[in-house]
C-alpha positions in Angstrom: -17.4 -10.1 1.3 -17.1 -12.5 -1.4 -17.2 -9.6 -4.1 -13.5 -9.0 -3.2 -11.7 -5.7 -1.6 -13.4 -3.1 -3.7 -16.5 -4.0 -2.5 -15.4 -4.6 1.0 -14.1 -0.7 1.2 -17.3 0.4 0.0 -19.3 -1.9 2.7 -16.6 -0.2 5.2 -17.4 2.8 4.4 -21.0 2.7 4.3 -20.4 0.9 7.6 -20.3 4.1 8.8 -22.9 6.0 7.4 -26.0 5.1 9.3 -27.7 8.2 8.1 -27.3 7.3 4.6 -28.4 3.4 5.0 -30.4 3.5 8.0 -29.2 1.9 11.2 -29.6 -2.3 10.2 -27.8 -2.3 7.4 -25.0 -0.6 8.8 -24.8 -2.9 11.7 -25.1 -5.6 9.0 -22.0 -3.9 6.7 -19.9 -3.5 9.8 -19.1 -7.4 9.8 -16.9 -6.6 7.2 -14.4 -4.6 9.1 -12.8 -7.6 10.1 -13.7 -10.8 8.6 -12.0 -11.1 5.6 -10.1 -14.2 4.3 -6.2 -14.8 5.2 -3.6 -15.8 2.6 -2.4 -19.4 3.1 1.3 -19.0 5.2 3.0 -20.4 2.8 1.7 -17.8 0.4 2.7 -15.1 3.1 6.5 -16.2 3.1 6.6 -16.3 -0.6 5.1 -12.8 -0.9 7.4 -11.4 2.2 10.5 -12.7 0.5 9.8 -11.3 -3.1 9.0 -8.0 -1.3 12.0 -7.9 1.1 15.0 -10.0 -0.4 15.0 -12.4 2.2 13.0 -15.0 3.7 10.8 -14.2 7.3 13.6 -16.3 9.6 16.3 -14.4 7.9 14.6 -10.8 8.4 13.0 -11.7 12.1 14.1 -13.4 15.0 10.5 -14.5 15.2 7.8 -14.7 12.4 4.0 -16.3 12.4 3.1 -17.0 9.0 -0.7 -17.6 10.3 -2.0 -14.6 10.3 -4.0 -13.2 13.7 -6.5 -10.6 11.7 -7.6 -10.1 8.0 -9.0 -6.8 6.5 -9.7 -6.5 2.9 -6.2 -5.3 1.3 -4.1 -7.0 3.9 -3.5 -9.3 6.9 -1.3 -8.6 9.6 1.3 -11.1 11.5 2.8 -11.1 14.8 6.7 -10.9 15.0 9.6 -9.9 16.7 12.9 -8.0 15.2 16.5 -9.3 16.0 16.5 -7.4 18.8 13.7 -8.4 20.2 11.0 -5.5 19.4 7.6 -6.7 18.7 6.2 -6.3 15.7 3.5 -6.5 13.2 4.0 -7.4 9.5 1.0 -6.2 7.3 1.4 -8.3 3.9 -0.7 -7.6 1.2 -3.0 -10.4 -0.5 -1.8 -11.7 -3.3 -3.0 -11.2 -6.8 -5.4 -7.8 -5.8 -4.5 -5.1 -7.8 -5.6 -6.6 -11.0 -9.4 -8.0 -9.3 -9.2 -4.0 -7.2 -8.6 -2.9 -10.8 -11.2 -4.4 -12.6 -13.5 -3.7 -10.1 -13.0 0.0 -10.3 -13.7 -0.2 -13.9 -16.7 -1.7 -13.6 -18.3 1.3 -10.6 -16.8 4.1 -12.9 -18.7 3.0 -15.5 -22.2 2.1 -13.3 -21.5 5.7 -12.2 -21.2 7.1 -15.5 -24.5 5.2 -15.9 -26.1 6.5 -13.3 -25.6 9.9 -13.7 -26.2 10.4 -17.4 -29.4 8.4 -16.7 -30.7 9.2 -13.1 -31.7 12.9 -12.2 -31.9 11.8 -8.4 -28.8 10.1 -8.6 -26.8 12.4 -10.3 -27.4 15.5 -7.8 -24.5 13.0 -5.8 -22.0 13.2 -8.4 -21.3 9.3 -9.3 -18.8 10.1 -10.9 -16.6 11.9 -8.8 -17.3 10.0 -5.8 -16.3 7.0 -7.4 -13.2 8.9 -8.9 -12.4 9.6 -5.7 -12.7 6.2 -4.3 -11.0 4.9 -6.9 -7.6 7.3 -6.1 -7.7 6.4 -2.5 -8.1 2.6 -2.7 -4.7 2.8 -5.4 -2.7 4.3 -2.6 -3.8 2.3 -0.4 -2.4 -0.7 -2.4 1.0 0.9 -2.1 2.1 0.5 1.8 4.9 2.9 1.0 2.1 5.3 1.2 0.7 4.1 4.8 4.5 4.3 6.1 4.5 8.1 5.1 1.3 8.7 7.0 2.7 6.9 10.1 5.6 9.1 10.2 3.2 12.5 9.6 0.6 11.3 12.4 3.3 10.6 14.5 5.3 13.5 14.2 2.2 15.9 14.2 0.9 14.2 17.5 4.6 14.1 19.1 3.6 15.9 22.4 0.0 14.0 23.1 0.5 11.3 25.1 -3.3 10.3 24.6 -2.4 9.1 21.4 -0.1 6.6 19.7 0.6 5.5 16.2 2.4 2.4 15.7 5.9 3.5 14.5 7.3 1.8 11.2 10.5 -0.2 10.3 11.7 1.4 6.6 14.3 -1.2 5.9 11.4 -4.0 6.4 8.6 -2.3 4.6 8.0 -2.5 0.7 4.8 -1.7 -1.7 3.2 -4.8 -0.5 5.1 -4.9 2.7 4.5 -3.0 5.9 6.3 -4.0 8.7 5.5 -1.6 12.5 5.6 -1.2 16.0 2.8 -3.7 17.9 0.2 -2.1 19.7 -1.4 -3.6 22.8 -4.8 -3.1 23.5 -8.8 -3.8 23.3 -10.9 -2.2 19.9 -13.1 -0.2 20.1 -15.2 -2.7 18.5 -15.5 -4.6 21.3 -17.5 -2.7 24.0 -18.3 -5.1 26.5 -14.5 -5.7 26.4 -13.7 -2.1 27.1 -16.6 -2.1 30.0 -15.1 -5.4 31.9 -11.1 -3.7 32.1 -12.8 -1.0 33.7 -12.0 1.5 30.7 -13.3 5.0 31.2 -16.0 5.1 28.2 -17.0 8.9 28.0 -13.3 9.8 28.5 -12.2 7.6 26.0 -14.5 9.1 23.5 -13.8 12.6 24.4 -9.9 12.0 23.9 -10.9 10.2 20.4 -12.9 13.8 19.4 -9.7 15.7 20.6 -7.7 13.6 18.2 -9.9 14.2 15.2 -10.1 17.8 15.6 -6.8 17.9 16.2 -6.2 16.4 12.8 -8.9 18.5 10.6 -8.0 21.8 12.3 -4.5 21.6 13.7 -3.2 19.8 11.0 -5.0 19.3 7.9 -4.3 16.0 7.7 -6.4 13.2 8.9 -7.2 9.7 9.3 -10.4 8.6 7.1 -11.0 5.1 7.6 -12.1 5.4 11.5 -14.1 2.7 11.9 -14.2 1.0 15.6 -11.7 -1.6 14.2 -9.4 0.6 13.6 -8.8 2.3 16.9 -8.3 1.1 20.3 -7.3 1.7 23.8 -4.1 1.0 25.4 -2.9 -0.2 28.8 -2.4 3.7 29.9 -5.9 5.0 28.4 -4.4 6.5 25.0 -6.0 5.9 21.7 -4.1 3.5 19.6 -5.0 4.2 15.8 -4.2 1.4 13.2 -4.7 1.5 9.3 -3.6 4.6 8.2 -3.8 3.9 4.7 -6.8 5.9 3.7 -6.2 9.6 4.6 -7.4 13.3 3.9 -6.7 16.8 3.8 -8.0 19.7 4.3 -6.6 23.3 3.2 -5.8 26.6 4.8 -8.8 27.8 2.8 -11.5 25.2 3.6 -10.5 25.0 7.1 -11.8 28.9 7.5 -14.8 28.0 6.1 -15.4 25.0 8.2 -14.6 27.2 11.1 -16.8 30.0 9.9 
């Protein structure tokens, strides 16, 4: 964690590859989907207000400056609009894009490395992968981006009811800004959590297979960040996804061949 957000994707990821780094380290890497450092609040207002042209008690009619969670591009802070709605405000840490893009630098050219100088290594294409990382971490700097995605996922899944996105507020969102719809439930990360309210386990995970097929087949478009922080279970059952930053597609043509 204390190599910065580049480095905390890439823990993320791997996170979730237990077939790739064996079963302890993953465990180990999956700390780092939600321990990350926090802005100081008064850091947080000075970065909402260059963002949105106003200050937090102008814009809300309730804002916490402390933030209640920190992942490794933003932190997220409870709120309520003037009419009352609550809110989350996802604000960006300050000063990242130019560490995140020094960072990336520095793994394209260890990839380049590595494949011009590693047969084994360079059967997994280095440098594409890191290419590829490198284009998806960029958007994800830009929340305008992650608004987009909210308003795809939740027009695609309009008529599920199992599943719910947390709708966004355009005229309080920005590039470093991201202000949604608060979402009320336990993570997935927290099993023992999900056990005690009497949530339906093997349910739960069939509805959350649903959803992904759903998104490869149906749609083409799908959410690829899904670690357990990232989803939870709401007061009805339904599968609350958060963090749509990082997403994917998938063509016409390479969904036949999936299929196939």
């Amino acid at each position: 964690a204390e190599l910065g957000t580049t480095f905390i994707k890439l823990g993320q990821i791997l996170s979730t590859r237990a077939d790739l780094v064996g079963p302890e380290l993953a465990a180990e890497l999956s700390e780092l989907q939600s321990s990350t450092q926090a802005d100081r609040p008064e850091q947080v207002v000075e970065t909402v207000t260059a963002e949105l042209g106003g200050s937090p008690e102008d814009l809300f009619a309730e804002f916490d400056a402390v933030a209640f969670a920190s992942a490794s591009i933003g932190q997220v802070h409870h709120a309520k609009l003037p009419d009352g709605t609550k809110v989350v405000v996802k604000v960006q840490h300050a000063g990242i894009e130019g560490r995140v893009q020094n960072d990336l630098e520095i793994l394209l050219e260890l990839a380049k490395l590595a494949e011009a100088y590693s047969v084994d290594l360079a059967r997994y294409n280095p440098v594409a992968t890191a290419e590829e990382f490198s284009r998806t971490l960029r958007d994800e700097l830009d929340f305008t981006c992650e608004q987009k995605h909210l308003i795809r996922f939740i027009h695609d899944f309009a008529d599920d009811p199992n599943v719910v996105f947390p709708a966004p507020y355009p005229d309080r969102c920005s590039n470093r800004v991201l202000t949604m719809d608060a979402l009320d439930g336990i993570s997935l990360a927290r099993r023992d959590d999900l056990v005690a309210a009497g949530v339906d386990l093997t349910q739960t995970a069939r509805d959350g297979a649903e959803m992904f097929l759903k998104m490869v087949f149906r749609d083409g478009f799908y959410h690829a960040d899904p670690h357990p922080g990232n989803l939870m279970v709401l007061s009805q059952g339904e599968i609350g996804v958060l963090d749509c930053g990082m997403v994917g597609r998938v063509d016409d043509d390479l969904r036949e061949q999936i299929e196939d």
